[in-house]
CHARMM internal coordinates of N, CA and C (Angstrom, degrees):
IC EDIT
DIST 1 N 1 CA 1.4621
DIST 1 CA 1 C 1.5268
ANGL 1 N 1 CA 1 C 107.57
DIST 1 C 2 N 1.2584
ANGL 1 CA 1 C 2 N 104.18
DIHE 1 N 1 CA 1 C 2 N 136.74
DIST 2 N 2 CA 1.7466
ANGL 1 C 2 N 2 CA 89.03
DIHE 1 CA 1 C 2 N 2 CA 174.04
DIST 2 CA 2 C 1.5430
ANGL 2 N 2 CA 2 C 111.76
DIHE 1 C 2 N 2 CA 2 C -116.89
DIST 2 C 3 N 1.5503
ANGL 2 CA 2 C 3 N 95.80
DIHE 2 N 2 CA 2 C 3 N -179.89
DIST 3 N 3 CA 1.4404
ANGL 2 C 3 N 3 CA 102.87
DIHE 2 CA 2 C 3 N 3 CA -159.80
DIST 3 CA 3 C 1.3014
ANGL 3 N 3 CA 3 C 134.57
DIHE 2 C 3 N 3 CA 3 C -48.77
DIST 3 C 4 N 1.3716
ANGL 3 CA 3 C 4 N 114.62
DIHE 3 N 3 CA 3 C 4 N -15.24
DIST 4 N 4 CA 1.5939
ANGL 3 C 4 N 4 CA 136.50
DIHE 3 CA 3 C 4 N 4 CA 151.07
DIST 4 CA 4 C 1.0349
ANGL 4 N 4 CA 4 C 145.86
DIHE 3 C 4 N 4 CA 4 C -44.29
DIST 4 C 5 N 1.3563
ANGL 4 CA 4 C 5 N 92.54
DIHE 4 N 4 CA 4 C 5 N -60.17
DIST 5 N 5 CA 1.7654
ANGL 4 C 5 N 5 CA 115.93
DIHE 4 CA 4 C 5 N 5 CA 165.19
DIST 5 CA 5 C 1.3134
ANGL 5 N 5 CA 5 C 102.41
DIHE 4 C 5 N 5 CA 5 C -75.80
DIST 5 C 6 N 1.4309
ANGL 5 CA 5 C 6 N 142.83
DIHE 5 N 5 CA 5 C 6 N -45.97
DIST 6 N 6 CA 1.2697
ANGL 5 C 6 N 6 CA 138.21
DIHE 5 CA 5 C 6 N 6 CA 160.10
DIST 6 CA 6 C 1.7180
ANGL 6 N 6 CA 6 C 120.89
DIHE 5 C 6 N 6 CA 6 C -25.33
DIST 6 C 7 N 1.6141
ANGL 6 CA 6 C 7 N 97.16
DIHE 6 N 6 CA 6 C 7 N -61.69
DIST 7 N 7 CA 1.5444
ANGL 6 C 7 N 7 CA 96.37
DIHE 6 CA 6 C 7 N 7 CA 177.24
DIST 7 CA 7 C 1.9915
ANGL 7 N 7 CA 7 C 118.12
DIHE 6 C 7 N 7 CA 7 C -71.65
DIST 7 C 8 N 1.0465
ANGL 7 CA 7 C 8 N 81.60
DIHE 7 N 7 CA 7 C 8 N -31.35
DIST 8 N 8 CA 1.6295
ANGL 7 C 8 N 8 CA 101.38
DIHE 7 CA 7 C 8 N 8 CA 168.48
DIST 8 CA 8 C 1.5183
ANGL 8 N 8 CA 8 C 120.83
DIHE 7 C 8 N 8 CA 8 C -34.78
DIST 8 C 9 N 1.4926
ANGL 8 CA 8 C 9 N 89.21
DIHE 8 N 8 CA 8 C 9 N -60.90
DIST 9 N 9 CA 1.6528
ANGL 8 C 9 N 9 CA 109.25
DIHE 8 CA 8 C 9 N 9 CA -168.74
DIST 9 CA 9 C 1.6767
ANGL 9 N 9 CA 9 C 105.29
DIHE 8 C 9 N 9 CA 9 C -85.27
DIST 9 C 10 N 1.4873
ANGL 9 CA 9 C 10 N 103.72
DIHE 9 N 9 CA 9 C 10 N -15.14
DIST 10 N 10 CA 1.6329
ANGL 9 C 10 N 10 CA 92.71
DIHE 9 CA 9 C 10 N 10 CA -178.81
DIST 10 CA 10 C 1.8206
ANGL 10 N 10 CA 10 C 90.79
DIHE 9 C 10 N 10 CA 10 C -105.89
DIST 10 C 11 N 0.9335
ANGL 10 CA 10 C 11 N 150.12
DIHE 10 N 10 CA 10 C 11 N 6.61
DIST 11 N 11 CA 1.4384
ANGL 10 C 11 N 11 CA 139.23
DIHE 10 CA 10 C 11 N 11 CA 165.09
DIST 11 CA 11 C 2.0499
ANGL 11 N 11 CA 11 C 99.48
DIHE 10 C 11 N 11 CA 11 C -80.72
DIST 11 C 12 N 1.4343
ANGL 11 CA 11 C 12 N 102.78
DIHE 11 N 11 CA 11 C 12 N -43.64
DIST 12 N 12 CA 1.7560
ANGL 11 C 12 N 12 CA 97.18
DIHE 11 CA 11 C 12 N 12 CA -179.56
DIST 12 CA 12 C 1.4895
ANGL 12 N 12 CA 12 C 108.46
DIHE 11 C 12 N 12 CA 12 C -74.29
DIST 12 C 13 N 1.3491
ANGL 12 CA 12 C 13 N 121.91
DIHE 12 N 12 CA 12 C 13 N 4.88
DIST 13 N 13 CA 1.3727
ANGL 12 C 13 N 13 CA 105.64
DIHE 12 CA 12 C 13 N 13 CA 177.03
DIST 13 CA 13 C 1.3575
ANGL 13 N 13 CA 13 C 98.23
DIHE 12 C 13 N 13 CA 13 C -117.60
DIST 13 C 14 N 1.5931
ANGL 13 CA 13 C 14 N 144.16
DIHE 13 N 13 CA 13 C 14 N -18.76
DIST 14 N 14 CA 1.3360
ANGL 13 C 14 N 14 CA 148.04
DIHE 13 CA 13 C 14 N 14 CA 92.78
DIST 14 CA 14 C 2.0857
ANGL 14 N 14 CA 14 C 96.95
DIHE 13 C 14 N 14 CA 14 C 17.68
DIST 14 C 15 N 0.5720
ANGL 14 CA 14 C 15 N 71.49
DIHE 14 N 14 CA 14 C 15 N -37.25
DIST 15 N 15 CA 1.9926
ANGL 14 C 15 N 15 CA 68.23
DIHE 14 CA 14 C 15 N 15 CA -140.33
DIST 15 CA 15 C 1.8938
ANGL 15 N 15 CA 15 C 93.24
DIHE 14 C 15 N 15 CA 15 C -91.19
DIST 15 C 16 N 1.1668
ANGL 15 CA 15 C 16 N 101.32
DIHE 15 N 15 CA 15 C 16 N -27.81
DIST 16 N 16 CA 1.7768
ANGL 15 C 16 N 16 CA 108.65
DIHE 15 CA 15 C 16 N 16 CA 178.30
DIST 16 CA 16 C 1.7662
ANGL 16 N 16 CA 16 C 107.58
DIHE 15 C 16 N 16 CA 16 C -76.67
DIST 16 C 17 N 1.1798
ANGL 16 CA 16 C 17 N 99.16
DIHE 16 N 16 CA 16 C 17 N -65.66
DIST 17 N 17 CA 2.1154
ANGL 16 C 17 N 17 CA 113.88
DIHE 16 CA 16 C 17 N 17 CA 171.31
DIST 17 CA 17 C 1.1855
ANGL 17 N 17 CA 17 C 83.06
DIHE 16 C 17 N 17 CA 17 C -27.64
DIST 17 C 18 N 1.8981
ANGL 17 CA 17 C 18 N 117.44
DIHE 17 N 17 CA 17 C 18 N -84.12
DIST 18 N 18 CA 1.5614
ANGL 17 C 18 N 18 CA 88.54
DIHE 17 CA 17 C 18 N 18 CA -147.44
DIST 18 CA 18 C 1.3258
ANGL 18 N 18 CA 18 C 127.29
DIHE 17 C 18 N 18 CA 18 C -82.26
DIST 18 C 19 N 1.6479
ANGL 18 CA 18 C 19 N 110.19
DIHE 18 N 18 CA 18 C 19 N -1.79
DIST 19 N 19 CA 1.6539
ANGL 18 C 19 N 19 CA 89.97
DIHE 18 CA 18 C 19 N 19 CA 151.24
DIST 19 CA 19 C 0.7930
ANGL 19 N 19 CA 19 C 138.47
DIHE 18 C 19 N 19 CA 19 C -75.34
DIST 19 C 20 N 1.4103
ANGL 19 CA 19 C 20 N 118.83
DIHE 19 N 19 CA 19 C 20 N -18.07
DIST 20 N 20 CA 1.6317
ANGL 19 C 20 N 20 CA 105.10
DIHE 19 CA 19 C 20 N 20 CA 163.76
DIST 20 CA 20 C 1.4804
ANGL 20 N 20 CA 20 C 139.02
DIHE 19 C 20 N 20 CA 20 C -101.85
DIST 20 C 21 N 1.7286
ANGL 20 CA 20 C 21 N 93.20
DIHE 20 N 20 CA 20 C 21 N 16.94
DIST 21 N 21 CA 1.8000
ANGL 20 C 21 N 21 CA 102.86
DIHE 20 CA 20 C 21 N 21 CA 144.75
DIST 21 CA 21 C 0.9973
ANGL 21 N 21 CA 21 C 134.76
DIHE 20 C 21 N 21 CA 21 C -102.14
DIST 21 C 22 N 1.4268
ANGL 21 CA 21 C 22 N 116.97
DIHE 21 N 21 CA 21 C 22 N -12.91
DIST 22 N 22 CA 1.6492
ANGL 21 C 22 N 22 CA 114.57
DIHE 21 CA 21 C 22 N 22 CA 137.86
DIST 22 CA 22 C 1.9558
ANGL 22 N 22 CA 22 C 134.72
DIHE 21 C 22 N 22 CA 22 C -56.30
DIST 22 C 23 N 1.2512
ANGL 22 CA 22 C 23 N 77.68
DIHE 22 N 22 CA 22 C 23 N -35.04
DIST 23 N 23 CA 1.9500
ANGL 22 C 23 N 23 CA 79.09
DIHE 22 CA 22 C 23 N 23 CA 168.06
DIST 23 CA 23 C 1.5096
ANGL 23 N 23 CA 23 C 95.72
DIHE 22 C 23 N 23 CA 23 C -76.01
DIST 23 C 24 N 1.4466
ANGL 23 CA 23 C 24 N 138.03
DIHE 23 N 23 CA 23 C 24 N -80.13
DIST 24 N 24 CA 1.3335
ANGL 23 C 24 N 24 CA 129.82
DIHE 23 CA 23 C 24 N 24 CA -179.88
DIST 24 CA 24 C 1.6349
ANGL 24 N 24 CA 24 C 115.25
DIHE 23 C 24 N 24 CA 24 C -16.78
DIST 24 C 25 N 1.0466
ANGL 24 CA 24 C 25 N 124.12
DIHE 24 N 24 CA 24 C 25 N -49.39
DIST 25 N 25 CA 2.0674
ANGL 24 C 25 N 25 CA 139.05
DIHE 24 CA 24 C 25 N 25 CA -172.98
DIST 25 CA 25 C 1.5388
ANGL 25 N 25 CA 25 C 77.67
DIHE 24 C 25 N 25 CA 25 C -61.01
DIST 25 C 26 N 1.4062
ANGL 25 CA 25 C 26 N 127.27
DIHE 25 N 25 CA 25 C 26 N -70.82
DIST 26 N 26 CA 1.3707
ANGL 25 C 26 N 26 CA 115.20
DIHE 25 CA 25 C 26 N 26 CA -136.79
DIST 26 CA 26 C 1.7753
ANGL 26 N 26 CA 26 C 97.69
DIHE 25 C 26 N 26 CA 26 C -88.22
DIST 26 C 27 N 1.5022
ANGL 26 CA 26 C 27 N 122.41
DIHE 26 N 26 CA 26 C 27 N -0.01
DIST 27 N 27 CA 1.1297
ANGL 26 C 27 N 27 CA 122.77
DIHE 26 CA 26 C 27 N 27 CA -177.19
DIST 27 CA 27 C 1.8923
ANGL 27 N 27 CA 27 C 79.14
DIHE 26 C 27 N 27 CA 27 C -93.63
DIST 27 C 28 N 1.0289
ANGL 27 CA 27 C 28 N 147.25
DIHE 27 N 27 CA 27 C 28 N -58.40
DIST 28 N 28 CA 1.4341
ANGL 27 C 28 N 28 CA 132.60
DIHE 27 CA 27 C 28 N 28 CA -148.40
DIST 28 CA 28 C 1.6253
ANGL 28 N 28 CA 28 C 103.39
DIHE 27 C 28 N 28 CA 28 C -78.80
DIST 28 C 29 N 1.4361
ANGL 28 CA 28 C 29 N 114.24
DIHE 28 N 28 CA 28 C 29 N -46.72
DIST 29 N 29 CA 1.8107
ANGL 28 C 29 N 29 CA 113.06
DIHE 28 CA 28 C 29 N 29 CA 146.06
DIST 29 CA 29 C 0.9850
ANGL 29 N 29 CA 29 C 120.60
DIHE 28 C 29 N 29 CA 29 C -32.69
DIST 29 C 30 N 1.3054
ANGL 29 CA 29 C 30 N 151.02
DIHE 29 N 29 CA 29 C 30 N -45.89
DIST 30 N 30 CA 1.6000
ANGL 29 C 30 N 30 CA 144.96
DIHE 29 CA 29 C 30 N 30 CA 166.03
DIST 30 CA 30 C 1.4188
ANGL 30 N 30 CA 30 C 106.99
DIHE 29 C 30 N 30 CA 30 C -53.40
DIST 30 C 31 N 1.3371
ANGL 30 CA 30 C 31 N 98.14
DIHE 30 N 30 CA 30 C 31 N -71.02
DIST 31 N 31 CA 1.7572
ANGL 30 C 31 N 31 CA 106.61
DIHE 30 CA 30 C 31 N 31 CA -152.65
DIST 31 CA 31 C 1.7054
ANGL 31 N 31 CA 31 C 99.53
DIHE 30 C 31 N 31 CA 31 C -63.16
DIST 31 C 32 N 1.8185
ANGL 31 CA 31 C 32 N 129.98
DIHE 31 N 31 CA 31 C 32 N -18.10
DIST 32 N 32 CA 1.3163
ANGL 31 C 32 N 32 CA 110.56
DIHE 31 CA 31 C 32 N 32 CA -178.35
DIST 32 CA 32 C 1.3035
ANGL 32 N 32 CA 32 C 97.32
DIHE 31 C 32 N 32 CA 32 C -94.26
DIST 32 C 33 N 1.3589
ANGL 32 CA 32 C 33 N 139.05
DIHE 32 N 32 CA 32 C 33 N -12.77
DIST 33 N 33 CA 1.8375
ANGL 32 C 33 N 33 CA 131.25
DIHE 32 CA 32 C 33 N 33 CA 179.01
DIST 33 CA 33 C 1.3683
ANGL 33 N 33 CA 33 C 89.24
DIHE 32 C 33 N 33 CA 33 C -78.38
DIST 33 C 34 N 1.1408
ANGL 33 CA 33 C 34 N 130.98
DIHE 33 N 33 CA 33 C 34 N -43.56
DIST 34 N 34 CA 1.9704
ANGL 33 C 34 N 34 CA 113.85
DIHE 33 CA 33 C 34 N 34 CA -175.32
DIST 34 CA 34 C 1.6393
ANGL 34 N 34 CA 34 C 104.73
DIHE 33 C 34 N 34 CA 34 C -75.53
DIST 34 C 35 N 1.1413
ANGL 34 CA 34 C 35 N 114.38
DIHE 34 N 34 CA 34 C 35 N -14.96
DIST 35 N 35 CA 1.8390
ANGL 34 C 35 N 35 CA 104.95
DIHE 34 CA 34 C 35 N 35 CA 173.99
DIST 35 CA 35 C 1.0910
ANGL 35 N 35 CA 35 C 92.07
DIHE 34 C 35 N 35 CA 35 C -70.49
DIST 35 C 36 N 1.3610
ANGL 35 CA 35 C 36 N 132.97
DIHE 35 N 35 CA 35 C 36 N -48.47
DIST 36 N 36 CA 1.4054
ANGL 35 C 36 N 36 CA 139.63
DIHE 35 CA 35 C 36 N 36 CA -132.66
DIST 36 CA 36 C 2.1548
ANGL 36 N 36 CA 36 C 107.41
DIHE 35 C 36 N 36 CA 36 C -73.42
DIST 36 C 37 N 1.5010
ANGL 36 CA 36 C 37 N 60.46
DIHE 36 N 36 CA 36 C 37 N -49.08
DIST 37 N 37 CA 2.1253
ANGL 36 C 37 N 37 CA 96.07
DIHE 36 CA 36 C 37 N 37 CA 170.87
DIST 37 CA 37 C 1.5522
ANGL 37 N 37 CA 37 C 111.73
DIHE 36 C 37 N 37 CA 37 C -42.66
DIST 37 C 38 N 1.6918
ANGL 37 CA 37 C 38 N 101.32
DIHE 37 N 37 CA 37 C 38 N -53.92
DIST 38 N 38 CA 1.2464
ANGL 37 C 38 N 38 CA 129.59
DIHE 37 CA 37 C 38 N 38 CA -140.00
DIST 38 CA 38 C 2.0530
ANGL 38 N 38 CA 38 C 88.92
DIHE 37 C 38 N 38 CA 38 C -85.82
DIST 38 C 39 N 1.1896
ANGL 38 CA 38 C 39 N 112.28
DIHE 38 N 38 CA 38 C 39 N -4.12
DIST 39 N 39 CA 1.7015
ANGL 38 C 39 N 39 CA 117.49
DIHE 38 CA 38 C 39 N 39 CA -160.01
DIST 39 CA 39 C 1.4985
ANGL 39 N 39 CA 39 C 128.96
DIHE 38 C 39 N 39 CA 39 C 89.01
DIST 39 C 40 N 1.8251
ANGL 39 CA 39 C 40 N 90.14
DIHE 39 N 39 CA 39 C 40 N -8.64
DIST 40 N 40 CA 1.6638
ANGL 39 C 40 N 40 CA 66.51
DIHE 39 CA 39 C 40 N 40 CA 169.89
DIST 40 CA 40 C 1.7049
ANGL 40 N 40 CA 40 C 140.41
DIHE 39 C 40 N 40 CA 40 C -87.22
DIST 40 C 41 N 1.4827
ANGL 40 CA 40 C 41 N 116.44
DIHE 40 N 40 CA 40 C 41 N 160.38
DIST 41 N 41 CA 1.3443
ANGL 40 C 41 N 41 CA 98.99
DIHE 40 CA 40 C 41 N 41 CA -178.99
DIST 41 CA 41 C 1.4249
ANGL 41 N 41 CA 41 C 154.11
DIHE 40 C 41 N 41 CA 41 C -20.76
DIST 41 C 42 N 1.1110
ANGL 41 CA 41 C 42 N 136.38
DIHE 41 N 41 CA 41 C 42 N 115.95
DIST 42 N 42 CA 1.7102
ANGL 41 C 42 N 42 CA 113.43
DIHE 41 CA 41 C 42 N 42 CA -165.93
DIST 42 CA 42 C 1.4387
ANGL 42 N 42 CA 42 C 111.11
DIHE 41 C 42 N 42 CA 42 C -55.99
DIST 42 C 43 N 1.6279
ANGL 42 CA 42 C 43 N 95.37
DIHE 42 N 42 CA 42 C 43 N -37.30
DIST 43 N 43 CA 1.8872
ANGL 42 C 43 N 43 CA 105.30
DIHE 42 CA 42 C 43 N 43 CA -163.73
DIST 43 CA 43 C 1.5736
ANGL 43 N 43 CA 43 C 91.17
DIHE 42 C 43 N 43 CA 43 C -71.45
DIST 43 C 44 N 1.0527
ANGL 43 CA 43 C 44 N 154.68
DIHE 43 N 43 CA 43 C 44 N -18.76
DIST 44 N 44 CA 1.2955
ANGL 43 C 44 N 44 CA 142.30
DIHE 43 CA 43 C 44 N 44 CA -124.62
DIST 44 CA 44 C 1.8090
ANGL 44 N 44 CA 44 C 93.68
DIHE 43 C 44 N 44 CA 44 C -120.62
DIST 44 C 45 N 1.3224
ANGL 44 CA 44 C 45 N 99.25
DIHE 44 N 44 CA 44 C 45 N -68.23
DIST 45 N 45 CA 1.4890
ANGL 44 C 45 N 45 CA 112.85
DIHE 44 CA 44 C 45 N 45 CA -177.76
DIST 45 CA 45 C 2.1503
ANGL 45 N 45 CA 45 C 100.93
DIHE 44 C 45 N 45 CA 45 C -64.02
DIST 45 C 46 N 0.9666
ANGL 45 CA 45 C 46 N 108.43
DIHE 45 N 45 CA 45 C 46 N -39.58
DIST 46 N 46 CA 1.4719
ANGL 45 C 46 N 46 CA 114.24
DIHE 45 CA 45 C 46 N 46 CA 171.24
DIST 46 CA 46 C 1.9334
ANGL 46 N 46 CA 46 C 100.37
DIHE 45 C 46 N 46 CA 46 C -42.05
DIST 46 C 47 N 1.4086
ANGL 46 CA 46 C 47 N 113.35
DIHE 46 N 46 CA 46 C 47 N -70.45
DIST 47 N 47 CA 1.4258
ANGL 46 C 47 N 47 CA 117.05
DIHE 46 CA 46 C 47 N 47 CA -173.33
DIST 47 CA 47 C 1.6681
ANGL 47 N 47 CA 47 C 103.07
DIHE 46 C 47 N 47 CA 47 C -50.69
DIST 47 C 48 N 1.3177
ANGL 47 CA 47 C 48 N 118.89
DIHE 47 N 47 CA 47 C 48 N -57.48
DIST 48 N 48 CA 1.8032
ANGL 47 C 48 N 48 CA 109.98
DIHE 47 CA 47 C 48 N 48 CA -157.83
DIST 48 CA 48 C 1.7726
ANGL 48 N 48 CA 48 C 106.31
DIHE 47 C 48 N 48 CA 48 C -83.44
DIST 48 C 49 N 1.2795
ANGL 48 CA 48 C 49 N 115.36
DIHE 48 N 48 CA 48 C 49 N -20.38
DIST 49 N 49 CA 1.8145
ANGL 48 C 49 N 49 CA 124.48
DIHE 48 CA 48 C 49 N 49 CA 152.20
DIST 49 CA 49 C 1.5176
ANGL 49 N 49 CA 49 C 116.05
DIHE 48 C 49 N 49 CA 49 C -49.22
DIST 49 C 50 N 1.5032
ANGL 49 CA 49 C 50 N 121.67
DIHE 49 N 49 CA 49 C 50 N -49.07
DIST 50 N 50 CA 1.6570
ANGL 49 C 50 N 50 CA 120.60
DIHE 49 CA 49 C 50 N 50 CA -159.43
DIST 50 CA 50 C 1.1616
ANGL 50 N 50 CA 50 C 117.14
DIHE 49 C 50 N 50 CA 50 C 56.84
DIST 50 C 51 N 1.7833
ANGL 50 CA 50 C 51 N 103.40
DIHE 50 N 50 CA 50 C 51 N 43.22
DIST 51 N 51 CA 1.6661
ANGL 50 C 51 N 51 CA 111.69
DIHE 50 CA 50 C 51 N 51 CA 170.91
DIST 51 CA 51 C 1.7988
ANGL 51 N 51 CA 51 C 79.11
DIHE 50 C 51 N 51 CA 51 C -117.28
DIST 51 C 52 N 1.3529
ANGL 51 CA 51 C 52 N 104.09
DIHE 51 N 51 CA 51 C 52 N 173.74
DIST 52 N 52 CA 1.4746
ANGL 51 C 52 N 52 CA 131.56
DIHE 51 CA 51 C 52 N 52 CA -173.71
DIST 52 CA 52 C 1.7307
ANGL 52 N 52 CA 52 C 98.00
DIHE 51 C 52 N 52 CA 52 C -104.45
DIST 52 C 53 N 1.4212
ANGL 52 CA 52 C 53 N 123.88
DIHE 52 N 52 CA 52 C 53 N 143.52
DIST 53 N 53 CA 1.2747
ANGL 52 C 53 N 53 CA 125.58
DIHE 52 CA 52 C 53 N 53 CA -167.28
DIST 53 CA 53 C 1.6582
ANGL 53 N 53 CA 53 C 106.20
DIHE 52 C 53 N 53 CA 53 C -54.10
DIST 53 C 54 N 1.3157
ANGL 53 CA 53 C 54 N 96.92
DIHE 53 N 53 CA 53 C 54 N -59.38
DIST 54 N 54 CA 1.8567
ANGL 53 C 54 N 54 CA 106.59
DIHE 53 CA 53 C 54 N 54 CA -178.14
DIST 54 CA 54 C 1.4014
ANGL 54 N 54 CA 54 C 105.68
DIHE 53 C 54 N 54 CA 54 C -44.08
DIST 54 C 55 N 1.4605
ANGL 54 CA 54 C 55 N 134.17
DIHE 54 N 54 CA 54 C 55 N -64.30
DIST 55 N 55 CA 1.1643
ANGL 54 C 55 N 55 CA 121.80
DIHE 54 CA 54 C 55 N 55 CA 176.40
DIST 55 CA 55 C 1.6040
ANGL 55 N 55 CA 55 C 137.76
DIHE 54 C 55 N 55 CA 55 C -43.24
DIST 55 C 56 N 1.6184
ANGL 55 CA 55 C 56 N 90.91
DIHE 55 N 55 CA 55 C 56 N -38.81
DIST 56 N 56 CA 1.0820
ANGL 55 C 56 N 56 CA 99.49
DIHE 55 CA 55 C 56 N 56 CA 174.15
DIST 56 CA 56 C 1.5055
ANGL 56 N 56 CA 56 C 138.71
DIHE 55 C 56 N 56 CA 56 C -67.54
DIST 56 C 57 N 1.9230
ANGL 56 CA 56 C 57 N 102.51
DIHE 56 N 56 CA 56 C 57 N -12.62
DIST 57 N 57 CA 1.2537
ANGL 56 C 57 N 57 CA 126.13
DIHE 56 CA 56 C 57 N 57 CA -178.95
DIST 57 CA 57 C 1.4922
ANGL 57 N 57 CA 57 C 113.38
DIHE 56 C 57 N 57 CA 57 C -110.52
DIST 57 C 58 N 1.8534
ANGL 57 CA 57 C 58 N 97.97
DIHE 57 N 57 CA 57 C 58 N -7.26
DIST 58 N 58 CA 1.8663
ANGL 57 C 58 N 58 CA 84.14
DIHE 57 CA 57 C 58 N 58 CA 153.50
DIST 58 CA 58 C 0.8469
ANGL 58 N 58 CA 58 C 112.38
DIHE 57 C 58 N 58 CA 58 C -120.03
DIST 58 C 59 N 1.4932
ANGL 58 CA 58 C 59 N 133.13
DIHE 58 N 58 CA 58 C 59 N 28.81
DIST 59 N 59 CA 1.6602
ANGL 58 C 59 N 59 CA 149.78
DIHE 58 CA 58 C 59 N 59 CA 149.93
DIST 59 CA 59 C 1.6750
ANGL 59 N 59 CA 59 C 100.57
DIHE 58 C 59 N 59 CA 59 C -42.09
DIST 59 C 60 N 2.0300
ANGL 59 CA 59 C 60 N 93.88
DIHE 59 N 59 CA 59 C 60 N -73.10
DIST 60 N 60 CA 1.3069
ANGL 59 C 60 N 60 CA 108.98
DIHE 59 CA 59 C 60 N 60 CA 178.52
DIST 60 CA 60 C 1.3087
ANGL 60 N 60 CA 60 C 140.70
DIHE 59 C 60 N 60 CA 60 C -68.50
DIST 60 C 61 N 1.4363
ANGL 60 CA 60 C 61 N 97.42
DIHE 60 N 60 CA 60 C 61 N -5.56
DIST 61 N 61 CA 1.7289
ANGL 60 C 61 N 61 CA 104.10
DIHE 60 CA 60 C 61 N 61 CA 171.48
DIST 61 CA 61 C 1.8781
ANGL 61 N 61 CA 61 C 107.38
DIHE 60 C 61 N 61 CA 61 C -81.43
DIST 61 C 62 N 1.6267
ANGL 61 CA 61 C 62 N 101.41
DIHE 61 N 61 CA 61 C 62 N -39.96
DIST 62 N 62 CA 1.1857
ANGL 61 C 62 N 62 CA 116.43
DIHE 61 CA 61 C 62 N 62 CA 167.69
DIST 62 CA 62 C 1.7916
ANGL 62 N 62 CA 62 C 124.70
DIHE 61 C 62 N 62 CA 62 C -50.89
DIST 62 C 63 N 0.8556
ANGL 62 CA 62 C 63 N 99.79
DIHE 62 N 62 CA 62 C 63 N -67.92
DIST 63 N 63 CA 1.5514
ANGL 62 C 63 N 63 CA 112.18
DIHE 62 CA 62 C 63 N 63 CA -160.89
DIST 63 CA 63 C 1.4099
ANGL 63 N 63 CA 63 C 120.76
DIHE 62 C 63 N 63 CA 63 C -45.12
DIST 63 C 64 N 1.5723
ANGL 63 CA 63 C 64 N 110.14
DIHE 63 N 63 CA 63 C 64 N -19.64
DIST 64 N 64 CA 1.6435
ANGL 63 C 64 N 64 CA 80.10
DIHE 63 CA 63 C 64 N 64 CA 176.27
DIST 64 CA 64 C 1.9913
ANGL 64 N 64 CA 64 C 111.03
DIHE 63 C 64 N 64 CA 64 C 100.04
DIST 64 C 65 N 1.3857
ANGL 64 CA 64 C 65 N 108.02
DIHE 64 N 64 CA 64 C 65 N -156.58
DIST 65 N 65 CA 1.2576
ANGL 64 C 65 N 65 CA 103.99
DIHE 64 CA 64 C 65 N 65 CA -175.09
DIST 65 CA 65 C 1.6026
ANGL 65 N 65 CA 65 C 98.36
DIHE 64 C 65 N 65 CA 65 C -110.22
DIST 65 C 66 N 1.2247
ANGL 65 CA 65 C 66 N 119.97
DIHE 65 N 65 CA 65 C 66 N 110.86
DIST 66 N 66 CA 1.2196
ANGL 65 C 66 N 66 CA 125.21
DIHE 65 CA 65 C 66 N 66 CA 173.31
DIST 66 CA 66 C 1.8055
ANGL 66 N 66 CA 66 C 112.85
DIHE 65 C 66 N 66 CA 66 C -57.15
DIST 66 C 67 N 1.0917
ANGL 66 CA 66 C 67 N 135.69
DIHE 66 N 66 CA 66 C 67 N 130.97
DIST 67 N 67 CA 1.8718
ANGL 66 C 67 N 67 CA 131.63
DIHE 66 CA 66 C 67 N 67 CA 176.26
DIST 67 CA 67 C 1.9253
ANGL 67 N 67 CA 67 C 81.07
DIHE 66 C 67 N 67 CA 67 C -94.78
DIST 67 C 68 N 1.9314
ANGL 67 CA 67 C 68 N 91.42
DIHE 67 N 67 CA 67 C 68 N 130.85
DIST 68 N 68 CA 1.2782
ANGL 67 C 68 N 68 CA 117.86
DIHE 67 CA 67 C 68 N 68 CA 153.73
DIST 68 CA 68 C 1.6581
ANGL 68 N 68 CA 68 C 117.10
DIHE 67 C 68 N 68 CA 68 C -34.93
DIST 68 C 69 N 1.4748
ANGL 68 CA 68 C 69 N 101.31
DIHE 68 N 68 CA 68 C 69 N 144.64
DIST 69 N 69 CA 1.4945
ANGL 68 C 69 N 69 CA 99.40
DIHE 68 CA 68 C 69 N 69 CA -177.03
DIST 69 CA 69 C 1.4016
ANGL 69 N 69 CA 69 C 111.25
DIHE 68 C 69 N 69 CA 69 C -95.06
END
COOR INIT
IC SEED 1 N 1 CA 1 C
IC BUILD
């Protein structure tokens, strides 16, 4: 393989990670605005998410209609 296809192949796998830690963010963004919905604590679901409370409460002012998980 040469050095091209080398960098090549590690920029598309570059390029895969972070799509699928952006889908993961917006999968852990869902599921803590529907806890949030659901009654549970802000502070609580805030800690086991690794979102910050404020965000997490203009997540939910934001978001819209969350679909059941």
């Amino acid at each position: 393989m040469d050095t091209i296809s080398s960098v090549e192949l590690a920029a598309q796998r570059q390029r895969t990670a972070d799509a699928a830690a952006e889908a993961a963010r917006n999968d852990v963004e869902l599921e803590a605005v529907a806890a949030v919905r659901e009654g549970e604590p802000v502070e609580e679901v805030s800690e086991a998410a690794g979102i910050e409370s404020d965000e997490l409460a203009r997540l939910e002012r934001t978001a819209g209609d969350v679909p059941p998980a």
